[in-house]
N, C-alpha and C positions, 0 to 999 in steps of 0.2 A: 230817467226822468221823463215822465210824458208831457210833449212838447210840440203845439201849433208853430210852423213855419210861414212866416206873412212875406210876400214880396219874395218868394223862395228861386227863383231864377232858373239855374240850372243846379239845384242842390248843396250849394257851399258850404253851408250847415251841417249838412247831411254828412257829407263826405267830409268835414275835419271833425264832426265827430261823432263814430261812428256809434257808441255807447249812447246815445239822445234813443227814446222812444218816440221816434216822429210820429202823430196820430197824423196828421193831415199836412200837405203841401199847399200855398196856394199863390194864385199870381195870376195875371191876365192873358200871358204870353202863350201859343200852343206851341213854339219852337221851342221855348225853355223846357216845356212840359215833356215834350220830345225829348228831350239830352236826359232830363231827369229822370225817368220813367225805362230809359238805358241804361240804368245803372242801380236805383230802387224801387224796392218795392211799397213803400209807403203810398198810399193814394196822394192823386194829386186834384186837385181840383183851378179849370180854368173861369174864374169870374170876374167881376168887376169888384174888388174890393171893400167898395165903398158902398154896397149893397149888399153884405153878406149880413146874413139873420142872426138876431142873439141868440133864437133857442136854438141855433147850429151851433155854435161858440158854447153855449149852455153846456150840451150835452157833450162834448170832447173833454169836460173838467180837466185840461191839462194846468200843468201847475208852470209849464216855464212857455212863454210868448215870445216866439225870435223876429223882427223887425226890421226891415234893410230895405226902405224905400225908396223911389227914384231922389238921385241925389242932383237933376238939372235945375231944379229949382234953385239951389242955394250953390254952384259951382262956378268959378270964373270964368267959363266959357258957354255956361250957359245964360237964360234972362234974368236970374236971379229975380223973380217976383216975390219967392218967398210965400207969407200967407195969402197973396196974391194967385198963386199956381196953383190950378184946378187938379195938380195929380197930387196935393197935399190933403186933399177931402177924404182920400181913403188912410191916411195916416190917422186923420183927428176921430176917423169913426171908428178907428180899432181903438184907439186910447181912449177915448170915450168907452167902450165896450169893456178895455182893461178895467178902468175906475169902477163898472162895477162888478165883472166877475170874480173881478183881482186873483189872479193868476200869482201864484207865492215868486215869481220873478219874472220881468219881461225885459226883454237887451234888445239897442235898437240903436244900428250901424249908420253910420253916413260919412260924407265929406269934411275934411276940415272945414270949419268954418260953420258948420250947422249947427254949431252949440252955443254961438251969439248973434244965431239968428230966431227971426218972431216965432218964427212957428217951434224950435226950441224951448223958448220962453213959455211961450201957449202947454204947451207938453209939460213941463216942470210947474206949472202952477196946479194943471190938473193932476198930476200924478200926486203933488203936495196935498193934495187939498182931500183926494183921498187915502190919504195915509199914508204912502208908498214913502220907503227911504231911496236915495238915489246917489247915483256918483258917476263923473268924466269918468271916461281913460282915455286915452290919446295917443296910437300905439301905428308902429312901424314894422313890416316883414324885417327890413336892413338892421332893426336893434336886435332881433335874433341870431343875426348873422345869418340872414335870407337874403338869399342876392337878386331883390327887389325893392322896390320903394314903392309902398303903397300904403301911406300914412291916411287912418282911419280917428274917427272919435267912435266911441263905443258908450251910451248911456245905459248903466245897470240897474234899473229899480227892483225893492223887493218889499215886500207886505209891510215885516217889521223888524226888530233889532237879535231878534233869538234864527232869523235866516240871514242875517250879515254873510254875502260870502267874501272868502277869503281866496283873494286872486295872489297865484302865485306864479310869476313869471320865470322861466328856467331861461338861462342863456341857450340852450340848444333847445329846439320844441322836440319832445318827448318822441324818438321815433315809433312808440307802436299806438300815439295820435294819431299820425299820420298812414300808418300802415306801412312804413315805406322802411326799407333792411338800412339805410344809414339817412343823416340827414346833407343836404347836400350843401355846402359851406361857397363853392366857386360856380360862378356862370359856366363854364365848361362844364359840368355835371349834369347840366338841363338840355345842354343843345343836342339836337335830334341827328344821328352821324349819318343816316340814311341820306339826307336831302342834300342835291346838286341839281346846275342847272340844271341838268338833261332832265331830272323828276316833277323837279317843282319850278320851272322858267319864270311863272307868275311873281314866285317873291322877289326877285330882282327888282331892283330901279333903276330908270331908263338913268342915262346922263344929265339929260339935262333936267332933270327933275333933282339928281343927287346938286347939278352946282345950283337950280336955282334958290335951293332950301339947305343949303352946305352949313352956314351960320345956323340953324332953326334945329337939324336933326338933332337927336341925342346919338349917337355913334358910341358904338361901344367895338372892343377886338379880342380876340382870345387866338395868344401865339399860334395855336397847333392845327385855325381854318385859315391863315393871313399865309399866303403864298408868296408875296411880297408886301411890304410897309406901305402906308399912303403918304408919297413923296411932299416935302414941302407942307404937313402939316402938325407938329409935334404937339399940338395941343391933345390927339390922340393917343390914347397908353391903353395897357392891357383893362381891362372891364373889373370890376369887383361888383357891380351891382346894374340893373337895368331903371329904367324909368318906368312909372306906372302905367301899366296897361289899359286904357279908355278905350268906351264903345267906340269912340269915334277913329279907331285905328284902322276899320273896315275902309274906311274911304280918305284920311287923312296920315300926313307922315310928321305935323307939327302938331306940338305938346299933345299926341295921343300913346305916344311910345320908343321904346327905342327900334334905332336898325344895327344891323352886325354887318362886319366885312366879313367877307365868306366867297371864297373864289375870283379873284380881281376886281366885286366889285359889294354894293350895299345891298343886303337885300333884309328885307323884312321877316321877323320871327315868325313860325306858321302857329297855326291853330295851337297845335299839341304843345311845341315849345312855349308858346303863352300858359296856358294849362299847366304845365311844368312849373314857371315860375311861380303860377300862384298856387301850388303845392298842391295841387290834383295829385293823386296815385296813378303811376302807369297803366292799372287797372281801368280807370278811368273811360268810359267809351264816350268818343264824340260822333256821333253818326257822320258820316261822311255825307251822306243825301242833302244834309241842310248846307254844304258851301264854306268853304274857308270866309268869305263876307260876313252871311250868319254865326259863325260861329266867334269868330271875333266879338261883332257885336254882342252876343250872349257874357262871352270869358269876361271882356272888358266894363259888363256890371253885375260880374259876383264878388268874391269875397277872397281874401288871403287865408288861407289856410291856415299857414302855421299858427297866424295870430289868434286866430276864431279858436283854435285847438287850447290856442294857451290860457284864452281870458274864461273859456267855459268851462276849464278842467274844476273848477269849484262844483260843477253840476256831477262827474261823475266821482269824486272823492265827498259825500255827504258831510262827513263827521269830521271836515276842513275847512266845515262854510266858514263858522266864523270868526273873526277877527281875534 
């Protein structure tokens, strides 16, 4: 299915599904374009969004529009302004531009919470008003049995009722979605076996960092790194799942992610194990030049894989669209 990618990051579309004929990448960022551009070969273009031409849009006549805008406008930690936040004017000029190219489906990701808020509202009046059918979903890596939690809304529009598709969610996401030889069920499947202090020192945390924010962390453990138990605290037990990875993990260690014991003591998941969890393929190249900093910040606003794999497999099964 030939398909415009908006807000395209570092690829997360791309790479859960690999079956999309991406015609064009686009975003503002030239580090994401960096990551992407390591991995496909779809053109990417670095612009301002909210300024890109119809007769550009015209002429790519893709039929599916993938959508995954900055989600600080409407998150609890960030201002939540809402239609207030000047980085929502590239959102309302593509949906505008959808209303009239109409694109036979456009899917467009965000935050819990963005599906009762204004600029939500604003988006469903105009996709109604041009025709479009539409529907929630509201979906988790951890209900696949991904051992992540990165709970999404996923709004699906489509022209009309003869392209209804027909989302079919599987308890395990489809390993040759993902490209990957099984699917991985335990956080011990993602952790990187290479890294100890002596390679990576940086992901450790100091002590007083670990007691000042000891109540705050998310703390996860997997028997076979724990050299010894963390004494006096039994609220910790073996890991079944991580907490959501956020841009803001580069420089924060509350509500941006989790940490693991690992060597006597806490230390933070690297680049690639983040990557892992959100179902990148080991294939996957993160250029090293951009910084375990940058690269966080890039992972921590793209996309879950497995789920992306599961809710668009309607796109590469045609004659399952619909209902």
């Amino acid at each position: 299915m030939k398909t415009l990618e908006f807000f395209a990051g570092i690829g997360g579309l791309h790479a859960a599904c690999p079956w999309l004929d991406i015609l064009c990448a686009f975003d503002i960022d030239r580090d994401a374009q960096r990551v992407y551009q390591a991995n496909f070969t779809s053109p990417y273009k670095t612009c301002e969004l909210a300024s890109i031409k119809s007769d550009l849009l015209d002429r790519y006549q893709a039929e599916l529009w993938w959508l995954s805008p900055p989600c600080t406008p409407f998150t609890r930690k960030g201002a939540q302004k809402d239609l207030d936040d000047p980085r929502t004017l590239a959102l309302f000029h593509l949906i505008n531009q959808a209303t009239r190219i109409r694109p036979k489906y456009l899917v467009l990701e965000n935050v819990v919470g963005f599906e009762s808020s204004r600029t939500a509202v604003r988006i469903q009046d105009e996709l109604a008003n041009a025709d479009f059918e539409m529907t929630w979903i509201c979906k988790c890596p951890h209900e696949l049995q991904w051992p992540n939690r990165r709970p999404r809304v996923y709004l699906i529009a489509w022209q009309n009722s003869a392209l209804t598709p027909c989302i079919q969610w599987l308890e395990h996401p489809s390993t040759n979605l993902l490209n990957s030889p099984h699917v991985p069920s335990r956080l011990a499947e993602l952790i990187d076996r290479t890294i100890n202090r002596d390679n990576h020192p940086w992901l450790w945390l100091d002590e007083s960092t670990c007691e000042r924010f000891k109540h705050a962390l998310d703390r996860v453990m997997i028997p076979d790194l724990v050299s010894y138990g963390v004494s006096g605290d039994p609220s910790i037990a073996e890991a079944t799942t991580t907490a959501c990875f956020a841009s803001g993990y580069a420089t924060s260690i509350v509500r941006s992610g989790s940490v693991i014991w690992h060597e006597k003591g806490w230390r933070k998941f690297s680049p690639r194990e983040v990557a892992n969890l959100l179902g990148f393929p080991p294939s996957f190249s993160l250029p090293g030049e951009l910084g375990p900093k940058r690269l966080w910040q890039l992972l921590g606003n793209s996309l879950s894989l497995p789920v992306v794999a599961g809710l668009m497999a309607f796109t590469r099964f045609p004659n399952a669209r619909k209902v």
